[in-house]
VEXKOL-258038 format. One line per field, with one value per residue (C-alpha): residue number from 1; residue in three letters; chain; x, y, z. Coordinates in steps of 0.02 Angstrom, whole numbers, plus 50000, padded with zeros to 5 digits. Layout:
<rs>
num = [NUM  ...]
residuo = [ALA  ...]
cadena = [A  ...]
c1 = [X  ...]
c2 = [Y  ...]
c3 = [Z  ...]
</rs>
This chain:
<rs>
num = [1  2  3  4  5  6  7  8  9  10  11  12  13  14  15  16  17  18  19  20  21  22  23  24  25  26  27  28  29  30  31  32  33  34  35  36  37  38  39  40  41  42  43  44  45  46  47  48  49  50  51  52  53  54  55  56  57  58  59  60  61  62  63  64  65  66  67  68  69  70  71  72  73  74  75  76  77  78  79  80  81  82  83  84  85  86  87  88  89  90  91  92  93  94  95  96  97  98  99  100  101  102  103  104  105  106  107  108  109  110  111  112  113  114  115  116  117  118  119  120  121  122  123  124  125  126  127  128  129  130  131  132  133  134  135  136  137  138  139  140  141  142  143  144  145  146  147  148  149  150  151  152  153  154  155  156  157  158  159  160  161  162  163  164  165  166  167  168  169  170  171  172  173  174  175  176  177  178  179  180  181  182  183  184  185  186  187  188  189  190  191  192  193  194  195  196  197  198  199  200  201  202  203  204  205  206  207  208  209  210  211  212  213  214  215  216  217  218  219  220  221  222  223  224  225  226  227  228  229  230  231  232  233  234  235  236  237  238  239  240  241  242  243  244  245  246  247  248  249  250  251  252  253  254  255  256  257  258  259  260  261  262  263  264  265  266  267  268  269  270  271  272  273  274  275  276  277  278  279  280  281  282]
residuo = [UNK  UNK  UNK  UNK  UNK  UNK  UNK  UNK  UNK  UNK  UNK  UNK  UNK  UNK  UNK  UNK  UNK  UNK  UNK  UNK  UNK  UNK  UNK  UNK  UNK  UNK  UNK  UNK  UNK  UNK  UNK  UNK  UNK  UNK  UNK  UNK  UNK  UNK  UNK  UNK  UNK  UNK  UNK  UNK  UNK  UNK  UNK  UNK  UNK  UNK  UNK  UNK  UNK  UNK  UNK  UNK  UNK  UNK  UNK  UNK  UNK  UNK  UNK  UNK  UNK  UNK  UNK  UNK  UNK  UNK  UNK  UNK  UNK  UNK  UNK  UNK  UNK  UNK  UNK  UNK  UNK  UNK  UNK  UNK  UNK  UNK  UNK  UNK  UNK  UNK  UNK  UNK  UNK  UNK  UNK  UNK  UNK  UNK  UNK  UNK  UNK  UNK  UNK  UNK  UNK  UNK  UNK  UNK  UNK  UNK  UNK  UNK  UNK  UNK  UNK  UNK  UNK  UNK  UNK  UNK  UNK  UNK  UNK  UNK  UNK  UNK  UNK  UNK  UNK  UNK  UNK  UNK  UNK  UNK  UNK  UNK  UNK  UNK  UNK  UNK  UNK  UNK  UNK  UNK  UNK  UNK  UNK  UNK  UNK  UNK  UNK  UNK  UNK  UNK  UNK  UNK  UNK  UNK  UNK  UNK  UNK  UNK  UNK  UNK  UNK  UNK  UNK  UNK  UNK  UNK  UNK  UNK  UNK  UNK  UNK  UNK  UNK  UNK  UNK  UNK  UNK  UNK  UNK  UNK  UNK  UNK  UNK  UNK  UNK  UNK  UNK  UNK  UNK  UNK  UNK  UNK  UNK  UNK  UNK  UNK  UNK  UNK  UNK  UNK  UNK  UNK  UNK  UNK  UNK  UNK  UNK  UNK  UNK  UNK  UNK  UNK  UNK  UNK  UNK  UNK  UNK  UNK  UNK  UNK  UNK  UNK  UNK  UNK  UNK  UNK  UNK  UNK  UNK  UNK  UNK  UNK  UNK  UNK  UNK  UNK  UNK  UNK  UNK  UNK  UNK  UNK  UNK  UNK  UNK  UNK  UNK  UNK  UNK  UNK  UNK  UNK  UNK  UNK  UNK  UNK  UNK  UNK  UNK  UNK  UNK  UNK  UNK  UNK  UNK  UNK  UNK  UNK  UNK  UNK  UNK  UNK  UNK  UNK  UNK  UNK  UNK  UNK]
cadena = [A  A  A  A  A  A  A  A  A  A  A  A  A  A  A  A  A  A  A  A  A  A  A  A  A  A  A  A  A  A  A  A  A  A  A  A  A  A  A  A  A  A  A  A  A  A  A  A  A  A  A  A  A  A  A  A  A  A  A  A  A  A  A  A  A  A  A  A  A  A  A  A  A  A  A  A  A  A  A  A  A  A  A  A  A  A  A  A  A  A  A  A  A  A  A  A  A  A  A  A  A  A  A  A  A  A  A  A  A  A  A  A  A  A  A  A  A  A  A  A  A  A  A  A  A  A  A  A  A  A  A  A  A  A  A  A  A  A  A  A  A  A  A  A  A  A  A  A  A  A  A  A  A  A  A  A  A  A  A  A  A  A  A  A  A  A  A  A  A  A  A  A  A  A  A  A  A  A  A  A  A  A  A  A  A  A  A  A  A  A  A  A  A  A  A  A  A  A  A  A  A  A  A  A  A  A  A  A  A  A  A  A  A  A  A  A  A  A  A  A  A  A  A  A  A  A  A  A  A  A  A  A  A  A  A  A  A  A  A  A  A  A  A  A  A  A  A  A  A  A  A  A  A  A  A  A  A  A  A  A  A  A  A  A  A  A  A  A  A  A  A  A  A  A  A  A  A  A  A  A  A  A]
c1 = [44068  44098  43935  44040  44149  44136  44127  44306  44339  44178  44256  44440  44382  44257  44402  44512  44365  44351  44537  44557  44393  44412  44566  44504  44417  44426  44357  44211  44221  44175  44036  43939  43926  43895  43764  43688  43706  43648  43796  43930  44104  44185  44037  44106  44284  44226  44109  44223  44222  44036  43974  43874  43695  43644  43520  43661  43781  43675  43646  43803  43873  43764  43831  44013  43951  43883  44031  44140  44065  44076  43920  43956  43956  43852  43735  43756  43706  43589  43677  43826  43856  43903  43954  43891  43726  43671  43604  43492  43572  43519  43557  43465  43600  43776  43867  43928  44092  44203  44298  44148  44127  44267  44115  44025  44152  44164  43980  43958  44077  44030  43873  43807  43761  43608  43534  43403  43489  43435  43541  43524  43616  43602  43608  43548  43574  43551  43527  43686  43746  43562  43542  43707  43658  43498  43577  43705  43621  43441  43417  43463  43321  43377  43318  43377  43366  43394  43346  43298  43138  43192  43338  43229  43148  43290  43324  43142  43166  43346  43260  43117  43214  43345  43178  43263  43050  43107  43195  43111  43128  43116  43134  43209  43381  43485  43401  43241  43158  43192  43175  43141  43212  43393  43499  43628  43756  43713  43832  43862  43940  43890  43952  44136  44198  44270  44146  44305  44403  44426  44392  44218  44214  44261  44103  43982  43845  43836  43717  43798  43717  43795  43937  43995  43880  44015  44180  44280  44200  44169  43987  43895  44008  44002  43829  43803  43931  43853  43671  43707  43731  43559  43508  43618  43591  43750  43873  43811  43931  43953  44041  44103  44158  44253  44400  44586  44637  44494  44513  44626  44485  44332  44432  44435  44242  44190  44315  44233  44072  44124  44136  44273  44383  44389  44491  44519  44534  44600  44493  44559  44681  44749  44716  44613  44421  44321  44339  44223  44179  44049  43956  43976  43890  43705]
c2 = [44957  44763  44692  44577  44714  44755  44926  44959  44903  44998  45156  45156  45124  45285  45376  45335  45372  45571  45594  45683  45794  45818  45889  45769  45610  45500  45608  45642  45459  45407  45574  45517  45320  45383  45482  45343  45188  45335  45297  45409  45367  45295  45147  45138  45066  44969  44878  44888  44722  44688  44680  44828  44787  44820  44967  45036  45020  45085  45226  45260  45262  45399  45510  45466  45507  45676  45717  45686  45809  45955  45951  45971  45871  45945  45972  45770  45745  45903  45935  46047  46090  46262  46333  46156  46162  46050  46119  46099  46153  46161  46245  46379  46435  46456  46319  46381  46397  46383  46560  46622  46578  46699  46832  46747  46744  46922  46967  46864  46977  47166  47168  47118  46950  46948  47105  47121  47195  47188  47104  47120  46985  47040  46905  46755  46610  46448  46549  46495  46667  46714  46546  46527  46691  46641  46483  46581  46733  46700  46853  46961  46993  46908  46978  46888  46947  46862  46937  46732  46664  46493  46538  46589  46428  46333  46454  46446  46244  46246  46367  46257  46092  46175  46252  46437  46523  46681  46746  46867  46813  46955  46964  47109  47168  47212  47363  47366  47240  47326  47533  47650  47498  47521  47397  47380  47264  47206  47083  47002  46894  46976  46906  46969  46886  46988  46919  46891  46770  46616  46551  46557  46417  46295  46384  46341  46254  46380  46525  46640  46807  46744  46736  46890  47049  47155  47172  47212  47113  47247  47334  47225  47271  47470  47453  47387  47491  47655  47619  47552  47718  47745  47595  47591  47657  47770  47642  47520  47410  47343  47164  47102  46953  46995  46922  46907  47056  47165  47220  47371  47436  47373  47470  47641  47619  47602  47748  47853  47849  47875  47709  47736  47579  47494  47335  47193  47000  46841  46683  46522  46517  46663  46755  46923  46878  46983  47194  47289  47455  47560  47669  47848  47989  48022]
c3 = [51711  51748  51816  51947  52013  52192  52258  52288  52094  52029  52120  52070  51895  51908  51968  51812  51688  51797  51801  51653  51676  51862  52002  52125  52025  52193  52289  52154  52137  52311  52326  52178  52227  52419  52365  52258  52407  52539  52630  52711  52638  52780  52731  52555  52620  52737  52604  52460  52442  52406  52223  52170  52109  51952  51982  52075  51931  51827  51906  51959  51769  51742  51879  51816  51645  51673  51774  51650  51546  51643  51764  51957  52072  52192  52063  52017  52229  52233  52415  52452  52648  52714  52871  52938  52866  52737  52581  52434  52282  52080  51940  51986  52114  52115  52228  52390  52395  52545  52533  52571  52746  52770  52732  52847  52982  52968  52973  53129  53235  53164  53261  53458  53439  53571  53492  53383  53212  53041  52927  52741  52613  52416  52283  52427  52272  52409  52542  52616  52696  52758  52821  52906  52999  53053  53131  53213  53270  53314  53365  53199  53086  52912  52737  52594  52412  52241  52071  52040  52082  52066  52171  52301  52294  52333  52476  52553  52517  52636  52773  52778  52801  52929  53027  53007  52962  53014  52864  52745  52556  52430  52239  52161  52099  52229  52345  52237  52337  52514  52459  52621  52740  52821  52915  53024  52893  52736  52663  52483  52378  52216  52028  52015  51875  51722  51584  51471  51584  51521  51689  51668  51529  51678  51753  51628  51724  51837  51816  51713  51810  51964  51891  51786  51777  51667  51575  51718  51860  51978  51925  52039  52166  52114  52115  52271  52374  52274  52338  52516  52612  52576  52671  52815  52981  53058  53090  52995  52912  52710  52698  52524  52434  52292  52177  52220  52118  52172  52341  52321  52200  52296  52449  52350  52298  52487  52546  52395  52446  52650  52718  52865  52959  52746  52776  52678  52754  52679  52625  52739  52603  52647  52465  52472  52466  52581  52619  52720  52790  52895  52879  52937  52859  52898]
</rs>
């Protein structure tokens, strides 16, 4: 990078070093070198005519580097925001995506928001579903699972910046770290990737297990709806994220195992992404 550029220059030339490695190198561009000046964007434009000190430059280089080799950028910034909230996020966690607050939306309206229901969320990663529900609903009892310790640390980290205590962290695989409890939903966004699609090469700095769990994409999601009835209470409701070409299948599981009102909704860009059901037998 020219040591006498200004910010403007430093940027567009960032941006034509990402645009082969990147579907939106400006917008990377201006994340990164906000992230490094601890300035919001709008900043950067209105300042893109100052020179960029060295340290800066420096530093900023490096971001552009590692970007262009594959790694994240939230991981690059270490922040990602959901559902409002900002949020710590590593390698140690898969980055939230913005499909699923479509899960989210539809776990906020399947139970009485001023009454005091137990909510479960399986495979927590950032603790971005948990924590969104906790913000939302302070009145729902939040457990949050992850088979990751360190993904569980960057949880605990986000509820302890955002002042959300009242969650209850567990580690275990799936149900094994709640046996005997029931609640009233339990929602996930479990790995639902097929573990041959070439898809997940682009994926490759996220953790794999939160990824893919099988060949076909849907065990996670088998396992989870197969276990759930026994920790449900009558009426209780199952919420999914799953892949585009999933829900008729995921739809079948829930009816299988007697999940009644099974209906699928669309991700804000209007592709299948979440399906649901409640619970009915006792």
């Amino acid at each position: 990078m020219n040591k006498h550029a200004t910010i403007a220059e430093t940027m567009l030339s960032a941006a034509q070093t990402l645009d082969a490695h990147s579907e939106s190198p400006r917008l990377d561009a201006e994340i990164l070198l906000s992230s490094i000046l601890d300035l919001p964007r709008s900043a950067l434009i209105a300042r893109g005519n100052e020179p960029l000190g060295q340290r800066h430059r420096q530093a900023y280089a490096e971001l552009i580097r590692q970007r262009a080799q594959g790694t994240p950028v939230a991981y690059l910034t270490g922040r990602r925001e959901f559902w409002s909230l900002p949020l710590k996020v590593s390698p140690a966690v898969l980055i939230p995506r913005p499909e699923t607050e479509s899960l989210l939306e539809q776990a906020l309206g399947l139970l009485p928001r001023d009454e005091a229901c137990a909510v479960l969320d399986l495979g927590t990663g950032s603790g971005a579903i948990a924590l969104s529900l906790a913000h939302e609903r302070p009145r729902w009892s939040i457990t949050a699972v992850d088979l990751s310790a360190a993904a569980l640390e960057v949880a605990r980290y986000n509820a302890q910046v955002l002042d959300l205590p009242r969650i209850q962290w567990r580690l275990g695989s799936w149900f094994d770290a709640v046996r005997g409890e029931r609640f009233h939903l339990i929602v996930a966004n479990p790995p639902y990737v097929s573990a041959t699609d070439p898809a997940l090469e682009a994926l490759s700095a996220e953790p794999l297990m939160a990824l893919t769990a099988g060949p076909s994409g849907l065990e996670a999601l088998s396992a989870i709806i197969a276990e759930a009835p026994a920790h449900l209470y009558p009426r209780g409701w199952l919420a999914l994220e799953h892949g585009l070409t999933q829900a008729q299948e995921v739809a079948q599981l829930l009816e299988r195992r007697g999940f009644a009102s099974v209906r699928t909704y669309p991700d804000f860009s209007g592709r299948p992404r979440v399906t649901l059901g409640v619970h009915t037998q006792h």
